[in-house]
C-alpha positions as a printed Julia matrix, in Angstrom:
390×3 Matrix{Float64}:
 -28.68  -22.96   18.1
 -27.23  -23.63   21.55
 -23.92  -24.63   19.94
 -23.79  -21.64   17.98
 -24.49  -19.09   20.65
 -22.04  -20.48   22.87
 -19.49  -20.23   19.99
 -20.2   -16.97   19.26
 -20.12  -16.12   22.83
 -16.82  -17.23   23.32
 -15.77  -15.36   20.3
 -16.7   -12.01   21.62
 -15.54  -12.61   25.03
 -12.26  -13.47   23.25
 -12.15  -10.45   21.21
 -12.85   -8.18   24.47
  -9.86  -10.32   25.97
  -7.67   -9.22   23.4
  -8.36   -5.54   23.52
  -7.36   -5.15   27.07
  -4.27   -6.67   26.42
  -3.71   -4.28   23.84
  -4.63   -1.29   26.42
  -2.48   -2.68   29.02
   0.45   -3.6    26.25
   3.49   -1.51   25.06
   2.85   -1.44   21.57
   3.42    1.24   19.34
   0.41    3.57   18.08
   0.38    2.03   14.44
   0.1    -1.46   15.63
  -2.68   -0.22   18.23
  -4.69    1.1    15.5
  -4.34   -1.62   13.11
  -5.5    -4.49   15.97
  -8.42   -1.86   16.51
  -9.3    -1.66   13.53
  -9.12   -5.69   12.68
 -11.12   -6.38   16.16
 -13.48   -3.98   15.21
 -14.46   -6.1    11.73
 -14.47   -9.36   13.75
 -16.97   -7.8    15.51
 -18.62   -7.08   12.87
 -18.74  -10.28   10.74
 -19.96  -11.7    14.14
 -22.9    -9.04   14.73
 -23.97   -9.51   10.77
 -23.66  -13.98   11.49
 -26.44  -13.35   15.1
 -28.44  -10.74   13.07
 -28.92  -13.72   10.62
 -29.81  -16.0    12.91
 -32.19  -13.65   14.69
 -33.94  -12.62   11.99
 -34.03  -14.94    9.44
 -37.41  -16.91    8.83
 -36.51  -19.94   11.23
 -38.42  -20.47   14.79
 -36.02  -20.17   17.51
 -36.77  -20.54   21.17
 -37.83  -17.53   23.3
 -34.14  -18.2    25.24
 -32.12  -18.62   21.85
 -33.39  -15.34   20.74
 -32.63  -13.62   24.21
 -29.06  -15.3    24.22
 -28.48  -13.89   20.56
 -29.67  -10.55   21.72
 -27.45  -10.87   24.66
 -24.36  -11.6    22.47
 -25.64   -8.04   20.27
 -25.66   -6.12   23.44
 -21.88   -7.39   24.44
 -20.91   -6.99   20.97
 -21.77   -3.25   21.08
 -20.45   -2.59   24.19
 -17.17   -4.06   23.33
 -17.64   -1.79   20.35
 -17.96    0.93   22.26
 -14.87    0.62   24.47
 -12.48   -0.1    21.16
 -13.69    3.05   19.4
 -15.93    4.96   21.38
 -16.79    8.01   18.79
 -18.02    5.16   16.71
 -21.24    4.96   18.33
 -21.51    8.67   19.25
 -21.2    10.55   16.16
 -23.98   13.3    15.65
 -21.61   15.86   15.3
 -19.41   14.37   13.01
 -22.17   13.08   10.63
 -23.82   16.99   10.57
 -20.4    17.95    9.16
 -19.99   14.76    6.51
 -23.63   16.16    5.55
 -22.38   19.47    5.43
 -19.63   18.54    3.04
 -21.69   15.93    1.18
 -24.27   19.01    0.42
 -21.61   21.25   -0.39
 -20.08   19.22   -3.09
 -23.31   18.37   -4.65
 -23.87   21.89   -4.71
 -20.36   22.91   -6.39
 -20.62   20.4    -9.36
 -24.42   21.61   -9.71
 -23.12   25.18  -10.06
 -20.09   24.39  -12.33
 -22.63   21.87  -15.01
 -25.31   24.69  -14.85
 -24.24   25.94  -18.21
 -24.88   22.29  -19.73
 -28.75   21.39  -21.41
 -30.81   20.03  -19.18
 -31.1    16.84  -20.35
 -28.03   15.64  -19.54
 -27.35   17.29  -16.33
 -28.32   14.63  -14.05
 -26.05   12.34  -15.89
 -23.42   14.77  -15.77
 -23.71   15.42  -11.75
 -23.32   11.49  -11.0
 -20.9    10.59  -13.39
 -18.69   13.68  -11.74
 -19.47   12.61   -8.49
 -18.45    8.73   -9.26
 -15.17   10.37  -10.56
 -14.93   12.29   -7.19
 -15.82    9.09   -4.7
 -13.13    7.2    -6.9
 -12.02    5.05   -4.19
  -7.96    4.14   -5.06
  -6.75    0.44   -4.54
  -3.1    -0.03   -3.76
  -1.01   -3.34   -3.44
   2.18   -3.12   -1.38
   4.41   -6.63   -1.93
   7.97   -7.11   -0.73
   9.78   -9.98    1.45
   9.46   -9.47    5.29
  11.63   -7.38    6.6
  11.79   -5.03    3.83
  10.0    -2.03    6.03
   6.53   -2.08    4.28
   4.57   -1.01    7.04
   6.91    1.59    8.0
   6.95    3.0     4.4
   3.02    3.14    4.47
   2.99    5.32    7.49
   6.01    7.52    6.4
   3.45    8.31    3.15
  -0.36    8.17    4.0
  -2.14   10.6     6.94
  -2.22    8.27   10.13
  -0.23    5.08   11.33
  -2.68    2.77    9.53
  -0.07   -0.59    9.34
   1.14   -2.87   11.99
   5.33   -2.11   12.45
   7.55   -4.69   14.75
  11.11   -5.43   14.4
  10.21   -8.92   16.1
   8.13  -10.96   13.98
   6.61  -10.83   10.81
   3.46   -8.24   10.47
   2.15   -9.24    7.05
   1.98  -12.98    6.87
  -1.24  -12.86    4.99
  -3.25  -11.04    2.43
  -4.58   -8.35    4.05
  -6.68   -5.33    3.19
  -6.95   -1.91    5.18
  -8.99    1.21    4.13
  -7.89    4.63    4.82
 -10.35    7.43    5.83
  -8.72   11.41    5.94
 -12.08   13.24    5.48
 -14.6    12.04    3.49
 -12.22   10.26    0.94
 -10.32    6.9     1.39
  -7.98    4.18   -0.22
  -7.5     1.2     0.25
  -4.29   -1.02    0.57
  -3.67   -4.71   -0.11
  -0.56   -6.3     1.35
  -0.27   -8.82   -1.26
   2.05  -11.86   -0.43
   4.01  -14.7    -2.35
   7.78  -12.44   -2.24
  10.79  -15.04   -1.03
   7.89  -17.75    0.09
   7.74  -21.41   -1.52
   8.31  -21.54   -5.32
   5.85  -24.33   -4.85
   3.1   -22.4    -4.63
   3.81  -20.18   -7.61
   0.69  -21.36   -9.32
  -1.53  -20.04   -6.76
  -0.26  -17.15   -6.67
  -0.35  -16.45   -9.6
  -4.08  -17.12   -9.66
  -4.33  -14.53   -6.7
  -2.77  -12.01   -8.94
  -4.93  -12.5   -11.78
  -8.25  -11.51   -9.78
  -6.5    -9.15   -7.9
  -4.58   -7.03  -10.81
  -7.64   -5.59  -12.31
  -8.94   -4.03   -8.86
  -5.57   -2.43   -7.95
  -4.26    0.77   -9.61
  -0.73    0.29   -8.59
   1.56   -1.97   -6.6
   4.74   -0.79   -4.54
   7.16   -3.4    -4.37
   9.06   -2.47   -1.25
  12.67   -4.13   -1.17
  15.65   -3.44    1.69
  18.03   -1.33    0.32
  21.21   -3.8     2.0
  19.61   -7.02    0.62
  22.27   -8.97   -1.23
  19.89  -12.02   -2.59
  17.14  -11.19   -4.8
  17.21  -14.67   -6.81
  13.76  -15.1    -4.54
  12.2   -11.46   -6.16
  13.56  -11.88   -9.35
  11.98  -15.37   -9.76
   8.72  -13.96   -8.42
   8.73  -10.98  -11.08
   9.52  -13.16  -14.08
   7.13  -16.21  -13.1
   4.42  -14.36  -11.28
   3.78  -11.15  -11.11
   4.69  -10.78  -15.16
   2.86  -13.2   -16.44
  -0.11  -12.05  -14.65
   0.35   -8.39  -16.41
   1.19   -6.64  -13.31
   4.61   -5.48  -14.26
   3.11   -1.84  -15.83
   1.85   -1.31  -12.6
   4.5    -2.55  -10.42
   6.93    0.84   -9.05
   9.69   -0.62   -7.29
  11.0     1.08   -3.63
  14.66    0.27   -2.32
  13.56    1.01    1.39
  15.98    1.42    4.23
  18.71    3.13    2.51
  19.98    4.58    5.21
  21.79    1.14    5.79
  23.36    0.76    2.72
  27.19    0.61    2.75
  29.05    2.28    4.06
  26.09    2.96    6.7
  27.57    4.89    9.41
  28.75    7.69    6.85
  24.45    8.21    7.15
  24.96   12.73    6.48
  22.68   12.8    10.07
  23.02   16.52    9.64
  21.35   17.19    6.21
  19.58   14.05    6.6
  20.61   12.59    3.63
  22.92    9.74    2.22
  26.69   10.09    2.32
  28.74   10.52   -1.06
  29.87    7.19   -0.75
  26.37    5.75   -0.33
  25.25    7.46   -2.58
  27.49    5.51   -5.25
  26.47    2.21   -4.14
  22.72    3.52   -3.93
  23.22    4.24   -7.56
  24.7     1.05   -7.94
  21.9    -1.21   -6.77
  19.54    0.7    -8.67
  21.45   -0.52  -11.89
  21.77   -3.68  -10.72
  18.1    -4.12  -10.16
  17.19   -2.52  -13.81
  19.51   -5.46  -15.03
  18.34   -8.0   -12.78
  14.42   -7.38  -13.47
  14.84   -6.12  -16.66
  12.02   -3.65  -15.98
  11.63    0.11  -17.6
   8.15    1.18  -16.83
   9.18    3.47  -14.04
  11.92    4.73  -12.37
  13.11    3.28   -9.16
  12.65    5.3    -6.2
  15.72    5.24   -3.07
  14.17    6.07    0.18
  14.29    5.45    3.74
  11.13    5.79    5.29
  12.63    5.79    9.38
  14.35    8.71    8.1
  11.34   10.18    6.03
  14.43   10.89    3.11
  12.78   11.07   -0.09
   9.25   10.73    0.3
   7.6    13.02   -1.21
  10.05   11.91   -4.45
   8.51    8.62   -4.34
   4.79   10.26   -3.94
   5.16   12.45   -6.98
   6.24    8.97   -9.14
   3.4     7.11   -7.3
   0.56    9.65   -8.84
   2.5     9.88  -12.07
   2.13    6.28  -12.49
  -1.39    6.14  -10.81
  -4.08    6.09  -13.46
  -5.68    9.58  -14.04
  -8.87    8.57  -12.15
  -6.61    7.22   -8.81
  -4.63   10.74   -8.59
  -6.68   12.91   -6.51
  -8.05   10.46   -4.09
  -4.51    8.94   -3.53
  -3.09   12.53   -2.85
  -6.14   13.49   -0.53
  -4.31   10.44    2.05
  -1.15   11.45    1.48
   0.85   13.6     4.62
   0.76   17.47    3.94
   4.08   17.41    4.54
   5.01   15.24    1.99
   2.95   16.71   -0.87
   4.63   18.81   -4.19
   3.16   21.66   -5.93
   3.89   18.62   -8.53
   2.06   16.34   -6.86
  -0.96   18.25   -6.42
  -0.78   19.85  -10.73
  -0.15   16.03  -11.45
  -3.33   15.0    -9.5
  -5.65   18.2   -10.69
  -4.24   17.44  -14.38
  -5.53   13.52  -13.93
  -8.79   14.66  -12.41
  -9.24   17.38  -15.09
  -8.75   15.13  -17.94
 -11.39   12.33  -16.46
 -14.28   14.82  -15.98
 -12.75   16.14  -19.54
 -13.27   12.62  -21.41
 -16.79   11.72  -19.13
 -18.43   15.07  -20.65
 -17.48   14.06  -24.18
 -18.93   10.49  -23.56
 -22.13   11.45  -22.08
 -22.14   14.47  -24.67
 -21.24   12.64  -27.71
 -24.33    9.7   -26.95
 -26.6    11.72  -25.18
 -27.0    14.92  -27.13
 -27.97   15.17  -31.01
 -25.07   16.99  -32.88
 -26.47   20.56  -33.17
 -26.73   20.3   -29.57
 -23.71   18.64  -28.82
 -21.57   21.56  -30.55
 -22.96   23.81  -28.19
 -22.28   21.61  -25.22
 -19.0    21.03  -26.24
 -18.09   24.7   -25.69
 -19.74   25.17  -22.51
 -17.97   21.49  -21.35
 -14.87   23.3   -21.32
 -16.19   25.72  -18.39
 -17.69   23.28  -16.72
 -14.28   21.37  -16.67
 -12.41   24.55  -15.68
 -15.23   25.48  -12.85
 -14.93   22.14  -11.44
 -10.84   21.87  -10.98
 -11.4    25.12   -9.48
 -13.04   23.66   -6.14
 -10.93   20.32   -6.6
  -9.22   21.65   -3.26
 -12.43   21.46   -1.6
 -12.81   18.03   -3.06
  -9.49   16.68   -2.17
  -7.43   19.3    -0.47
């Protein structure tokens, strides 16, 4: 037990170590938040490993449970200086309670009109659709701007960005929070690394496909040598079934050839670039062979063509992902497209859940009736989908 306090110790003490560095660092805000934010689980893998210990059925000594409560109390101070409203949200929570209330209440209002029996069934299965929580994989070879895409999209700098080193080395998952929705987003590796180790990755792909609802595959608009992607496509990620979900970003356009002709003015590519833009995009449809969707151009440093590569993101979403992808995404990025696409997705789900619960639930003299008032239930609850994911 000794041992194991004394590592843990030295674990916290090394986490509070890190943090002011990062206070007394130049970093940029995105890479501030996402060290936060991975501190912040350490600390809480570490709390979860002495809660174990201190409450699990074992006798411990009167001084290993006081240096296990000591390591708590250090843990939630250091928890308190990396995110402070953590620990100190009344307010907040009376307004998620607010809002939780108030869209129980709208879908309670809208399924009214249904029988009885099945209301209850109805309310959850419309609230599961609601709390749909969106998984996203972004893959791409370092280098190719994925974190800076991610920010230039979603509401707050939520990835690491450097010029310097590598940010992604790993497999690594981040949630987003805007309100009381989120997503969450999987840097996925294996792009341009060892060939050797294609077989495990592609048996990280196979459990990981069926969580995620669509993968960006990010690459740099000037890259000349894509042998390493193609070979990863065709050997990988294909075989594994993930090319219908793969939407493929040339990022960083703004440096393609000829780059200083960049129209700074209208912020947009030159005439000439746009040629060659066009160019690589045909030369990637040959080289991947792919047709599922379109690519996409952008450059997220210069925010050109976002919201063009958001509205193809929820068209390829399934209908279920739309709304809670577009309740992340930055206002000013957002369509009156990408908002019809999302309602039309979200429309169709609660659409097809009322005919399942109605068509085993109900007997049929019942169900006809149902079935007419289902379609102003559907109708009343689009009508609030603002509230839900505005």
């Amino acid at each position: 037990m000794n041992d194991f306090c004394l590592k843990k110790r030295k674990e916290v003490n090394a986490i509070g170590k890190k943090y002011n560095e990062l206070i007394t660092g130049n970093n940029s805000e995105g890479c501030c938040e996402y060290i936060k934010h991975s501190l912040l689980n350490r600390l809480e893998i570490i709390e979860r490993e002495v809660n174990e210990k201190l409450y699990s059925n074992q006798e411990i000594s009167i001084d290993s449970r006081d240096k296990l409560k000591e390591i708590k109390n250090n843990i939630r101070e250091i928890k308190d200086r990396i995110s402070p409203m953590k620990n100190n949200t009344a307010g907040d929570d009376n307004v998620e309670l607010n809002n939780k209330n108030k869209e129980h209440d709208l879908i309670k209002n809208a399924i009214d009109i249904l029988p009885k029996d099945i209301r209850d069934s109805v309310f959850n299965r419309i609230k599961n659709i609601i709390d749909y929580e969106p998984v996203i994989g972004v893959m791409g070879k370092t280098g190719a701007g994925k974190s800076s895409l991610i920010n230039a999209i979603f509401k707050g700098n939520v990835c690491p960005v450097s010029d310097v080193e590598a940010c992604t080395r790993e497999t690594k998952e981040i949630k987003i929070e805007f309100g009381h929705r989120s997503l969450r987003l999987i840097d996925i590796p294996g792009v341009g690394e060892n060939a050797n180790r294609d077989n495990e990755y592609e048996a990280l792909y196979n459990r990981l496909l069926p969580k995620i609802d669509l993968i960006l595959w990010v690459i740099k608009g000037d890259d000349r040598a894509f042998s390493a992607d193609e070979h990863f496509y065709q050997q990988v990620l294909k075989p594994a079934g993930g090319d219908k979900k793969t939407l493929f970003v040339l990022n960083q356009i703004d440096k393609i050839e000829p780059f200083r002709e960049w129209d700074i003015a209208h912020n947009q590519p030159s005439p000439s670039q746009q040629i060659n833009i066009r160019k690589k995009e045909a030369y990637l449809i040959e080289r991947f062979g792919f047709t599922e969707h379109p690519i996409i151009s952008v450059s997220a440093n210069e925010k050109y063509n976002i919201s063009k590569l958001v509205e193809e993101m929820i068209r390829a979403l399934p209908k279920e992902a739309k709304s809670g992808v577009v309740a992340q995404v930055k206002n000013d990025v957002k369509t009156t497209e990408i908002i019809e696409e999302a309602k039309g997705g979200f429309e169709e789900t609660v659409n097809e859940a009322l005919d399942d619960i109605i068509d085993h639930y109900l007997p049929k003299p019942i169900a006809s009736v149902a079935k007419a008032a289902k379609k102003v239930v559907v109708q009343a609850v689009k009508k609030v989908w603002g509230f839900f994911f505005g």
